[in-house]
C-alpha positions as CSV (number, residue, x, y, z in Angstrom):
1,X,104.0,107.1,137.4
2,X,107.3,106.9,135.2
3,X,107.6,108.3,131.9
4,X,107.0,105.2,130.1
5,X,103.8,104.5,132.1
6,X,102.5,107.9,131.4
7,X,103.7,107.1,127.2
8,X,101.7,103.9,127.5
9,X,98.5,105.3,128.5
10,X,98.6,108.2,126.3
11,X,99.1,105.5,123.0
12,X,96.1,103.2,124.5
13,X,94.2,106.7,124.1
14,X,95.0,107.3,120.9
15,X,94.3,104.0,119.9
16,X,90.9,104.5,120.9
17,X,90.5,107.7,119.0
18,X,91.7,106.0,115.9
19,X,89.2,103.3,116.2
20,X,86.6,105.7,116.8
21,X,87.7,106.7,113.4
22,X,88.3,103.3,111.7
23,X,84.8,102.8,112.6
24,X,83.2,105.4,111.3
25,X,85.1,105.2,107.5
26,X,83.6,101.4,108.4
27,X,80.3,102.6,107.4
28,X,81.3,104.2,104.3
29,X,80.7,100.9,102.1
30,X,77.4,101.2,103.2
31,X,76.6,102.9,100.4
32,X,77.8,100.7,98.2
33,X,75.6,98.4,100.0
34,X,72.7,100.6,99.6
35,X,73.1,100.8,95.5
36,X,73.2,96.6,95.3
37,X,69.7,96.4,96.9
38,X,68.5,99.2,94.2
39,X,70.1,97.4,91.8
40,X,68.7,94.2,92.8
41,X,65.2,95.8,93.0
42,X,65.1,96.6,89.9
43,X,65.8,100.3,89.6
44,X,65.5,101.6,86.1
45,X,68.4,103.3,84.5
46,X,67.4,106.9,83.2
47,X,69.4,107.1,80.1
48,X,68.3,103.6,78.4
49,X,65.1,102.6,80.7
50,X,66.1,99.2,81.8
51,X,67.6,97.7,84.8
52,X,71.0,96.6,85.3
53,X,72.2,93.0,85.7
54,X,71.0,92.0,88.9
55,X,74.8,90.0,89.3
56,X,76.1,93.7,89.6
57,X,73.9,94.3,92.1
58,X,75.3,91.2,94.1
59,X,78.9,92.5,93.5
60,X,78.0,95.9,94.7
61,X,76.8,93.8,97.9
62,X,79.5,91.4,98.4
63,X,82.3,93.3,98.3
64,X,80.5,96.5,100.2
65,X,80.0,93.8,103.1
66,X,83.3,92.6,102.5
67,X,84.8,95.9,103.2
68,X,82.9,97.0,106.0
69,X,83.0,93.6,107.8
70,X,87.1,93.9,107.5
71,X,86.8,97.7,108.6
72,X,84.6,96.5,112.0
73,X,87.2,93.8,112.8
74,X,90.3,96.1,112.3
75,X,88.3,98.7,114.9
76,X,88.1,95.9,117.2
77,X,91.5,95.3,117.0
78,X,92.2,98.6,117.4
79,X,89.7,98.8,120.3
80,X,91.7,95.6,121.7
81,X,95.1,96.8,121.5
82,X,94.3,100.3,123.2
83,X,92.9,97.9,126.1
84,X,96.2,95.7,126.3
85,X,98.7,98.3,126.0
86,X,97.0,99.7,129.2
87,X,96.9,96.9,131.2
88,X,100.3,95.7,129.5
89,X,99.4,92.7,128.1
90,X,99.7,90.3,125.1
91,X,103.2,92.7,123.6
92,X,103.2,90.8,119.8
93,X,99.5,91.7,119.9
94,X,100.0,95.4,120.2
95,X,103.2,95.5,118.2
96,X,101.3,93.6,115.0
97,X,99.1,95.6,115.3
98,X,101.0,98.6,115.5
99,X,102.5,97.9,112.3
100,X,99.1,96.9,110.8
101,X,97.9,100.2,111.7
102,X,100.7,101.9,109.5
103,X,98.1,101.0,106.4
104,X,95.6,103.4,107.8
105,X,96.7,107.0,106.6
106,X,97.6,109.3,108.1
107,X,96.6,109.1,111.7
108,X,97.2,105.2,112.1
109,X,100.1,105.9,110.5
110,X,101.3,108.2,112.7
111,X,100.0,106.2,115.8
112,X,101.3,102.7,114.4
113,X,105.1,104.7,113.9
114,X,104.9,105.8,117.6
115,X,103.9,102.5,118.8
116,X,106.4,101.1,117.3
117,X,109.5,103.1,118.3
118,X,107.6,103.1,122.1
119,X,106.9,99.6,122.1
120,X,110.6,98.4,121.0
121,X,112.2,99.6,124.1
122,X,113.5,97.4,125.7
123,X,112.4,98.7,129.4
124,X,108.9,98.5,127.9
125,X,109.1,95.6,126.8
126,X,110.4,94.4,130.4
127,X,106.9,96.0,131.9
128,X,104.8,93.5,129.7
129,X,106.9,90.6,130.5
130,X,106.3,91.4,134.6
131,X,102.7,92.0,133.9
């Protein structure tokens, strides 16, 4: 196994670790979630003794789905690109995503910096075009 095998396989690890993480800040919104419903049910507010508008309730819902729907997808992704970097497969995948991943602070940060320097090498880049 060369170097730059052996660099490959420890980046498709990482990637998994950080989607491991991605998805479980994915369940955060869930809260969010959570307060809609009781806002939709008609929970009473303590200070004045009437429920909020239930449209704030909706909001609360919307956008906490919103956020956790777009949290799963960018796990999967991660999930996805840990897979192909592996096998060496699909190289503007992996490096889109790589820079995608930047946005997630720090560790996809980190990872997405690595992955790029790695993946821009041009002897790399010859291993995904033979694969």
């Amino acid at each position: 196994m060369t170097k730059d095998e052996n660099h490959l396989g420890i980046l498709s690890t990482f990637y998994y670790v950080v989607a491991a993480l991605a998805g479980i800040f994915s369940c955060m919104p869930f809260i969010h979630i959570t307060i809609g419903v009781a806002m939709l049910l008609g929970v009473m507010d303590s200070s004045t003794g009437e429920a909020p508008p239930a449209f704030l309730g909706w909001i609360f819902i919307i956008v906490g789905a919103l956020v956790s729907l777009m949290g799963f997808a960018y796990t999967v992704m991660l999930i996805l690109t840990g897979r192909f970097l592996k096998h060496r497969r699909h190289y503007t995948f992996c490096l889109v995503i790589a820079g995608m991943s930047c946005l997630f602070m720090p560790f996809g940060t980190v990872l997405g910096i690595f992955s790029i320097i790695l993946l821009s090498k041009p002897e790399l880049k010859a291993m995904f075009d033979h694969a």
